[in-house]
C-alpha positions in Angstrom: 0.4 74.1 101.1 2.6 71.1 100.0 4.0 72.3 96.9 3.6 75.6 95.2 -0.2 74.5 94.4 -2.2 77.8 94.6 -3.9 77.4 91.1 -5.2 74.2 92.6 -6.3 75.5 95.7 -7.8 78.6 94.2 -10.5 75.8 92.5 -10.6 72.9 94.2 -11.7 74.5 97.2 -14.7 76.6 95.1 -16.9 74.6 95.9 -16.8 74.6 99.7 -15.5 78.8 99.6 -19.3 80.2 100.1 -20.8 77.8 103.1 -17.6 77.1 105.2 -18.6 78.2 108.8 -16.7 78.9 111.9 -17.5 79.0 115.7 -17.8 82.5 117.2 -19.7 85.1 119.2 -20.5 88.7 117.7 -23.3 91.5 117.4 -26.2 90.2 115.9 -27.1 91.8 112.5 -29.8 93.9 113.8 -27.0 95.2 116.4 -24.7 96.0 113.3 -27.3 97.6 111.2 -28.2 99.8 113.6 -24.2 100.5 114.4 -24.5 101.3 110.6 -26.9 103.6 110.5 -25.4 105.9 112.9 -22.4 106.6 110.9 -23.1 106.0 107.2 -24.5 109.0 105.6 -26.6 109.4 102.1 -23.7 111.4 99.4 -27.2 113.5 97.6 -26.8 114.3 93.9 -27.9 113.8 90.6 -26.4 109.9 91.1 -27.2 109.8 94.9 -24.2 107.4 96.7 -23.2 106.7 100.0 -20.5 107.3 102.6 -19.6 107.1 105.7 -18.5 109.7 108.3 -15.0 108.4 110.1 -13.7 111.6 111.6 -14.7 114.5 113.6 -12.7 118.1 114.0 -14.6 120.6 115.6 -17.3 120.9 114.3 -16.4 119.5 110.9 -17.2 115.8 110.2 -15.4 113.4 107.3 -16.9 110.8 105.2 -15.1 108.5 103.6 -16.8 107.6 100.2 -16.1 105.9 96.7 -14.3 108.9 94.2 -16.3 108.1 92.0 -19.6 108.6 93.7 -18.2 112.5 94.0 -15.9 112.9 90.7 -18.2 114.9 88.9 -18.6 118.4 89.7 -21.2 118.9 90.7 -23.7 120.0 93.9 -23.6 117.3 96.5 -25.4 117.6 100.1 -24.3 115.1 103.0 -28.0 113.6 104.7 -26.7 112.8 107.6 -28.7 109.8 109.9 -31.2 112.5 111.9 -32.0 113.4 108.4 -30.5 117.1 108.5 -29.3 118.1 105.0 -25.6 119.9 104.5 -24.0 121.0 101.6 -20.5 120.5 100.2 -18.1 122.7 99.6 -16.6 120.9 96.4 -13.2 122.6 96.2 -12.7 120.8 99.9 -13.2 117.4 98.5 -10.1 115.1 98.9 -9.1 112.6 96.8 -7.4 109.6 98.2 -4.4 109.0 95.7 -4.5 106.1 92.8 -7.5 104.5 94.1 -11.3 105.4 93.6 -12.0 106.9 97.9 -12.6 110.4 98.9 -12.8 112.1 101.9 -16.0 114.9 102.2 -15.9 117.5 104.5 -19.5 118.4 106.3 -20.1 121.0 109.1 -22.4 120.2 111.7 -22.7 121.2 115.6 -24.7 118.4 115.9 -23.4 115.3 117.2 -22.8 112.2 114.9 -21.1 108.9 115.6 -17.9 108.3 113.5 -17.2 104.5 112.4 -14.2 102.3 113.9 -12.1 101.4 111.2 -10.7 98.1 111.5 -7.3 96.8 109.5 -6.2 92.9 110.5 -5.8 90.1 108.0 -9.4 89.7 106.3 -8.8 87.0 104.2 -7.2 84.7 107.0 -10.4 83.1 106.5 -14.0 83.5 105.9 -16.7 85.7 107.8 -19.8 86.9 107.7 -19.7 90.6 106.6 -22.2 93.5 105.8 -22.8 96.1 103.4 -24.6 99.2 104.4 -25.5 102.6 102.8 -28.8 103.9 100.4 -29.9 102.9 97.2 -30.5 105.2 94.2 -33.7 105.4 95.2 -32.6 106.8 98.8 -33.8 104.4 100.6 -31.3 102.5 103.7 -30.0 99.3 102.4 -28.2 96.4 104.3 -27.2 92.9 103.0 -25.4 90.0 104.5 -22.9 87.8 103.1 -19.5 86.4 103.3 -16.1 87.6 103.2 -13.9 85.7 99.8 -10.6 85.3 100.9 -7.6 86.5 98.5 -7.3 83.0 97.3 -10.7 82.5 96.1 -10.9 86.4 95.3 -8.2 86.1 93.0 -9.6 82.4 91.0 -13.4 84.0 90.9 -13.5 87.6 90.3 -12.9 89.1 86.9 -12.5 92.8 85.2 -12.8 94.5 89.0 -9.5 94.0 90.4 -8.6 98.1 89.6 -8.2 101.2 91.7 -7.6 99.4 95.2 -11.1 96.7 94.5 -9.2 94.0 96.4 -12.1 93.1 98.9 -14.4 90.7 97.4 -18.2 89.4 99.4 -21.0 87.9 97.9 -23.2 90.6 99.6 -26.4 91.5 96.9 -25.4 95.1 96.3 -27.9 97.6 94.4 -26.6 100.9 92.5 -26.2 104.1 95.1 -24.5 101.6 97.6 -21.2 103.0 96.1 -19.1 104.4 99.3 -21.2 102.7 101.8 -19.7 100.7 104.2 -18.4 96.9 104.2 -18.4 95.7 107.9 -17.5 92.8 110.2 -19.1 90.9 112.1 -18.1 93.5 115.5 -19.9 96.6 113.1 -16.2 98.0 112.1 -16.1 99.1 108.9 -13.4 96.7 106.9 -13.7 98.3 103.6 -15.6 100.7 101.3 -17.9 99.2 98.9 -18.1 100.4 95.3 -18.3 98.4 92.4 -20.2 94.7 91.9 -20.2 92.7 88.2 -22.7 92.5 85.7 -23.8 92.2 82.1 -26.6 93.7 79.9 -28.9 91.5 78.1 -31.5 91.3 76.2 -34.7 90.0 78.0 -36.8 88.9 75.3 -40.1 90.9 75.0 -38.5 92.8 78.1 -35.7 94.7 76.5 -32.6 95.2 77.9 -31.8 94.2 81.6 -29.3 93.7 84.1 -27.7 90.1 84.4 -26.0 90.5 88.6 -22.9 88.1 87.8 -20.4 87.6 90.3 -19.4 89.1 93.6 -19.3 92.5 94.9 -16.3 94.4 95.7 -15.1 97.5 97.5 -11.3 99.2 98.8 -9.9 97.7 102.1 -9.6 100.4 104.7 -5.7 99.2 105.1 -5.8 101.1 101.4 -7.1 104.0 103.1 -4.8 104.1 106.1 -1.9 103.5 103.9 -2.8 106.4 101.6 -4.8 108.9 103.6 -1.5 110.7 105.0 -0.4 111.2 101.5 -3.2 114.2 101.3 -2.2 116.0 104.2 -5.1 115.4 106.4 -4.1 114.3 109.7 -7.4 112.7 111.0 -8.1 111.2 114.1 -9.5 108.0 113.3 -11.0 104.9 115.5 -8.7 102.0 114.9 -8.9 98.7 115.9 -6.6 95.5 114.7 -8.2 92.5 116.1 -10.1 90.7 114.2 -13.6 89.6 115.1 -14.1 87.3 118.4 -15.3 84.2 116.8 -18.9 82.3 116.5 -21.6 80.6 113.9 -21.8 82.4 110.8 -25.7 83.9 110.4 -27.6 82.6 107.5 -27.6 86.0 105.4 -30.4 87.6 103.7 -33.5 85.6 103.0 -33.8 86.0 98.9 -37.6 86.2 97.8 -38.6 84.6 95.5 -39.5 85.6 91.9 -43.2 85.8 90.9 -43.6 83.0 89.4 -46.4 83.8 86.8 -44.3 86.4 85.0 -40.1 86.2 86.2 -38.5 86.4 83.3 -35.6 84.2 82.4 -33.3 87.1 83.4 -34.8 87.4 86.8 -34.6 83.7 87.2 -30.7 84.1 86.2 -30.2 86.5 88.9 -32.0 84.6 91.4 -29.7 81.3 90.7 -26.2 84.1 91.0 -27.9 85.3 94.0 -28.3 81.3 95.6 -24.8 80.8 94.2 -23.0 84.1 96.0 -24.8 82.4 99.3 -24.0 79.1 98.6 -27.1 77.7 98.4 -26.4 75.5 95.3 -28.5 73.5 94.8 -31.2 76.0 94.5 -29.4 78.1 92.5 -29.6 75.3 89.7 -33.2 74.9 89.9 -33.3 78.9 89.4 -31.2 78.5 86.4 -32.6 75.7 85.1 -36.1 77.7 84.7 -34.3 80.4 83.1 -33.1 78.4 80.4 -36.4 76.6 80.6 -37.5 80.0 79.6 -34.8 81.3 76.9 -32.4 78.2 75.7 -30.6 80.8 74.2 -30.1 82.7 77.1 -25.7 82.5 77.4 -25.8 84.2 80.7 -27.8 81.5 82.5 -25.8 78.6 80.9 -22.5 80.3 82.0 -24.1 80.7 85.7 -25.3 77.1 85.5 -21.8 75.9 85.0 -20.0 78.4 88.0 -22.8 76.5 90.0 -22.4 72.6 88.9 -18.5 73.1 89.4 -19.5 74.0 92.8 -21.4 71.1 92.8 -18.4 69.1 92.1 -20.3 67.7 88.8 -17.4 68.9 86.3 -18.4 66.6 83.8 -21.8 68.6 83.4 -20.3 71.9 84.0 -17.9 71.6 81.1 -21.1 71.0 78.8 -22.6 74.5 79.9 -19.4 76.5 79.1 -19.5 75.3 75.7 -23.3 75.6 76.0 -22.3 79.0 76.7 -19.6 79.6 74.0 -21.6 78.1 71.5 -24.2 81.3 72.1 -21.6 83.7 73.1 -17.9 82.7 71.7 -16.4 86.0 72.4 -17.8 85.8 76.1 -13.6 85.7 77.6 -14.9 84.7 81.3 -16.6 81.4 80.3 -12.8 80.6 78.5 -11.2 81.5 81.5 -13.6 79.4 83.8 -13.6 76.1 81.3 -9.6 76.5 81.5 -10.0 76.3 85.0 -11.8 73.4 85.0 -10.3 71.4 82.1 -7.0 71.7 84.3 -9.3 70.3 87.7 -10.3 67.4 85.0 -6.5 66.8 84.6 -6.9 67.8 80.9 -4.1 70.4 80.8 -3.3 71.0 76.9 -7.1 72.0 76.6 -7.1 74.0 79.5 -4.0 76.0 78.3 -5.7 76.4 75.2 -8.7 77.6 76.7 -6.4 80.1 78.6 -5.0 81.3 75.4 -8.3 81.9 73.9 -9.5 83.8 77.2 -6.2 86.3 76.9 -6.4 86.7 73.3 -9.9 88.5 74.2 -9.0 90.0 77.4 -5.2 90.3 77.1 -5.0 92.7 79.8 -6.5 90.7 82.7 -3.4 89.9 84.9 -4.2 87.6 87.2 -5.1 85.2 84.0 -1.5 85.4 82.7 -0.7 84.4 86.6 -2.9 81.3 86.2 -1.7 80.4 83.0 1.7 81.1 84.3 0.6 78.5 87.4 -0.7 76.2 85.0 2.7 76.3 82.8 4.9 75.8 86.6 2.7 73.0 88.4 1.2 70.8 86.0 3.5 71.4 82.1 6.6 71.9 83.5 7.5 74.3 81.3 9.1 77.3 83.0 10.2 79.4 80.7 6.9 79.5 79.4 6.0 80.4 83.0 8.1 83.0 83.6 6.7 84.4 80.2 3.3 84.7 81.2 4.0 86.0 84.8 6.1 88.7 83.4 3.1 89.5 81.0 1.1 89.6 84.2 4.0 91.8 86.0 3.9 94.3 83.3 0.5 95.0 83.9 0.2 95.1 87.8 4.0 95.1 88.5 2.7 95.7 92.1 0.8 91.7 91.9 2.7 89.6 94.8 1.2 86.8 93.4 3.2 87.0 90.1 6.4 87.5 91.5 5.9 84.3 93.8 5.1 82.4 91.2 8.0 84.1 88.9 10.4 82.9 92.1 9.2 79.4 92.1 9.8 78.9 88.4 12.7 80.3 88.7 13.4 78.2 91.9 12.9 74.9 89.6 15.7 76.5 87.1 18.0 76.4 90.0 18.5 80.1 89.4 18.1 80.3 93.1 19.4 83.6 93.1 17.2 85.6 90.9 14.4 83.5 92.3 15.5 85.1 96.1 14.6 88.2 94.0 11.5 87.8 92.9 10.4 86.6 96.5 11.9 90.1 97.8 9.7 91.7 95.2 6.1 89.5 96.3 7.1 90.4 100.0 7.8 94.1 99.6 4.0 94.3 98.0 2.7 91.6 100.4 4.3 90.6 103.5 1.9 89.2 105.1 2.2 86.1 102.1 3.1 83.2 104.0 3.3 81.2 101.1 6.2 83.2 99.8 8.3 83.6 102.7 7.9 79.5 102.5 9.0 79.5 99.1 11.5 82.1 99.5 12.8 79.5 102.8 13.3 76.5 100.3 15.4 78.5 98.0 17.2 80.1 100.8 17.8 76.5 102.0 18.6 75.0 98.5 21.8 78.3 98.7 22.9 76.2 102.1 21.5 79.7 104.1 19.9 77.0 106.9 19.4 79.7 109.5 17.9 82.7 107.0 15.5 79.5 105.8 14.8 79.0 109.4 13.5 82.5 110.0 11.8 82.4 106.7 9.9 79.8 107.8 9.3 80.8 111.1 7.9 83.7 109.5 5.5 82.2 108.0 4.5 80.2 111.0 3.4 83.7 112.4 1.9 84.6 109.6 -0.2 81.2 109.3 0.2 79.1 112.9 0.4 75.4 112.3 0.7 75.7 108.4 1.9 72.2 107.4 4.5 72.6 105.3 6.1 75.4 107.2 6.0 72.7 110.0 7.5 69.9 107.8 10.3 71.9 106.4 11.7 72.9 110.0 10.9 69.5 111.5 13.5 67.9 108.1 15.9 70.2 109.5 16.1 69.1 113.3 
């Protein structure tokens, strides 16, 4: 990264973020699903969820499972993989602190697998992932799709990013999927899933249904690590930290296709966000276009039609869905927030701003907005005050957000006020060190202070973190 450019990156690169590939060898899915199966168990109630089992004592199994899937009191049974049903003693549920995971305690003297849980850097790049657990129905599910990075995570997702949802895949997801598992490409479980977006609508003759907008989401198991000891548990887990040996993504889940004498236009809506998630575009804007074939007035399928023709890198015709969309549905803060985004891509930065105004006045308390506007405000207005304004709005949300304090540091970097800027970087590296773009940031300011050898290592840092990053390249090479 050149400059301090992430609001760029975060939607330039949309279009290419769902179908970039990358050479490597791993399980097959049948191989994973059956890995799957052996470990994640159905969490039976009156809202039936998943989970899956990641420790054995004894003769006492835990499952690791969404909070909320267990949060009410309430009588719960564990239906373990042979099938064998056993109950749960609530008072020994555990809840993981400040983020929605619980641990479930089961006895058994049977013999279960327990899932390898696997903590490296997931977003250092996209990969084929899976989500496995049982529907409301209780029946097995298991989809394939692919990984976001934190980039893209953080331009595309919207209202999710809450009790430790920081792992984002465009994986289909049904209700009772909620604690399943989220797996690599190796069958280690990478996160826990829990929580996907959506709208209700109203489907004409239909009634209400279920628009499927956006990606799914679920807790990284570094969360769980990090937190687990806080409970007093001492488990013995399977770890691993490499990462997946590399080969050719797998073309995920086939989608079928609609009826085609009676899908409504909501069905067809879901269908074109189900293309989209996989990144088959251009058939997820012949979906869409039927929908609003269907129902004109149907805002969710003109806002999906625009996500996709900005992925097809035809701005021009995605701006004209937005305010399709706004037009039916003005209070509808997403579709501001998206036509910000691309008004800036157009170069058209006053109207994206204002878009971004519009979008916070009707969701003030999404952070990682203020953080673009506050991007928006640094890279392309100049105006850093104003920056600092609206990543400080963002701070006071999520004061934990890495992001915001990077950015904060680079406005404050292009005040000279180098030394408050070195703070801020502290801040975005205590909550993420692994951000190589802020210890390059943090090595610019430290060289602008005349601190060559503390930029040095910040830099080399970040060469670590990222090998053969560019910039960290160019910035040592100037100083040879």
């Amino acid at each position: 990264m050149t400059h301090f450019s992430l609001f760029s990156t975060l939607f330039l690169g949309t279009a290419i973020a769902l179908v970039q590939t990358q050479p490597v060898r791993a399980l097959s899915a049948n191989q994973v699903q059956q890995l799957a199966q052996g470990f994640t168990v159905l969490v039976d109630g009156v809202n039936p969820g998943s989970g899956v089992m990641v420790a054995r004592e004894g003769d006492t199994y835990y499952v690791l499972t969404a909070w909320h899937v267990v949060g009410t009191q309430d009588s719960y049974t564990i239906v373990a993989p042979s099938g064998d049903r056993y109950p749960v003693e609530y008072s020994r549920i555990v809840r993981i602190p400040g983020v929605d995971l619980a641990v479930v305690p089961f006895s058994s003297r049977r013999t279960y697998p327990v899932a390898t849980l696997a903590n490296y850097a997931y977003d250092a790049s996209f990969r084929n992932v899976y989500a496995a657990g049982w529907t409301a129905n209780r029946v097995r599910a298991f989809t394939a799709g692919i990984l976001s990075d934190r980039s893209f995570s953080l331009a595309l997702t919207q209202g999710l990013r809450q009790d430790g949802y920081e792992l984002f895949y465009s994986n289909l997801t049904q209700v009772g999927m909620s604690g399943g598992a989220v797996l690599d490409s190796e069958g280690r479980v990478i996160g826990i899933h829990g929580l996907a977006e959506g709208e209700e609508v109203n489907d004409g003759q239909r009634g209400i249904a279920r628009i499927k907008r956006g990606f799914s989401s679920g807790i990284p198991i570094s969360t769980f690590l990090n937190r687990v000891y806080q409970t007093g548990l001492r488990l013995s887990l399977q770890k691993t930290t490499t990462p997946p040996t590399q080969v050719t993504i797998q073309q995920p889940t086939v989608i079928p296709d609609p009826p085609l004498s009676d899908a409504s236009a909501v069905e067809w809506t879901n269908r074109g966000n189900q293309l989209y998630r996989l990144g088959r575009f251009e058939e997820a804007l012949t979906a869409l276009n039927q929908a609003i074939k269907l129902n004109p007035d149907l805002h969710a399928a003109w806002y999906e039609r625009g996500n996709v023709l900005f992925a097809l890198k035809r701005p021009t015709e995605a701006l004209e869905s937005y305010d399709r969309t706004i037009l039916l549905k003005p209070d509808l803060y997403g579709v501001w927030r998206d036509r910000g985004v691309l008004l800036a891509v157009l170069g058209k930065y006053d109207a994206a701003f204002g878009s971004f105004d519009k979008a916070t006045e009707l969701k003030p308390d999404d952070y990682v907005l203020w953080y673009m506007r506050g991007n928006l405000l640094t890279k392309n207005l100049r105006d850093y005050q104003g920056a600092i304004s609206s990543y400080d709005r963002a701070l006071a949300i999520n004061p934990n957000f890495a992001d915001a304090w990077m950015g904060k540091g680079k406005a404050l970097h292009e005040q000279t006020r180098y030394d408050l800027a070195l703070v801020a970087y502290s801040q975005a590296l205590q909550f993420d060190p692994n951000l190589a773009v802020a210890w390059i940031l943090q090595g610019q300011t430290l060289n602008a202070l005349g601190r060559r050898n503390e930029a040095i290592a910040s830099w080399q840092r970040a060469l670590q973190l990222k090998p053969n990053d560019p910039e960290a390249l160019r910035l040592l090479a100037n100083l040879q």
